[in-house]
Steps between C-alpha positions, in 0.01 A plus 500: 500500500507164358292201630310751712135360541247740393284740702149384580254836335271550868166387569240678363287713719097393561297773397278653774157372553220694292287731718124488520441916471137381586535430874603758731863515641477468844699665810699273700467694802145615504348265279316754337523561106776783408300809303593533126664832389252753344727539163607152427319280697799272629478420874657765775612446813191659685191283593163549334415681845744775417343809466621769200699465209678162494786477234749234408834498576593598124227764457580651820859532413376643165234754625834593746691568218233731358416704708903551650569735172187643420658849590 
């Protein structure tokens, strides 16, 4: 097409804001600070009050995975 004005490229995305891994990640409902997995240390879903093994979603699904086949 001739004469056609050109396409404007988009916007560029922000990047997301850096996060402090030095303060706790808090629980919106409770308030209370969410336990960190015992393999990776990443924040679950449980509180710190949680009692057992807490896991994050990934290493939950992983240890799933595991121990599904081991026959």
């Amino acid at each position: 097409m001739e004469g056609a004005a050109p396409i404007p490229a988009p916007a560029p995305v922000p990047a997301p804001a850096p996060s402090s891994a030095s303060a706790p990640v808090t629980a919106s409902v409770s308030g209370e600070p969410f336990a960190e997995c015992v393999l990776c240390r990443a924040p679950t879903e449980y509180p710190e009050s949680h009692r057992g093994v807490t896991l994050c979603p990934v290493c939950a699904w992983q240890e799933a995975q595991r121990t599904a086949c081991s026959g």
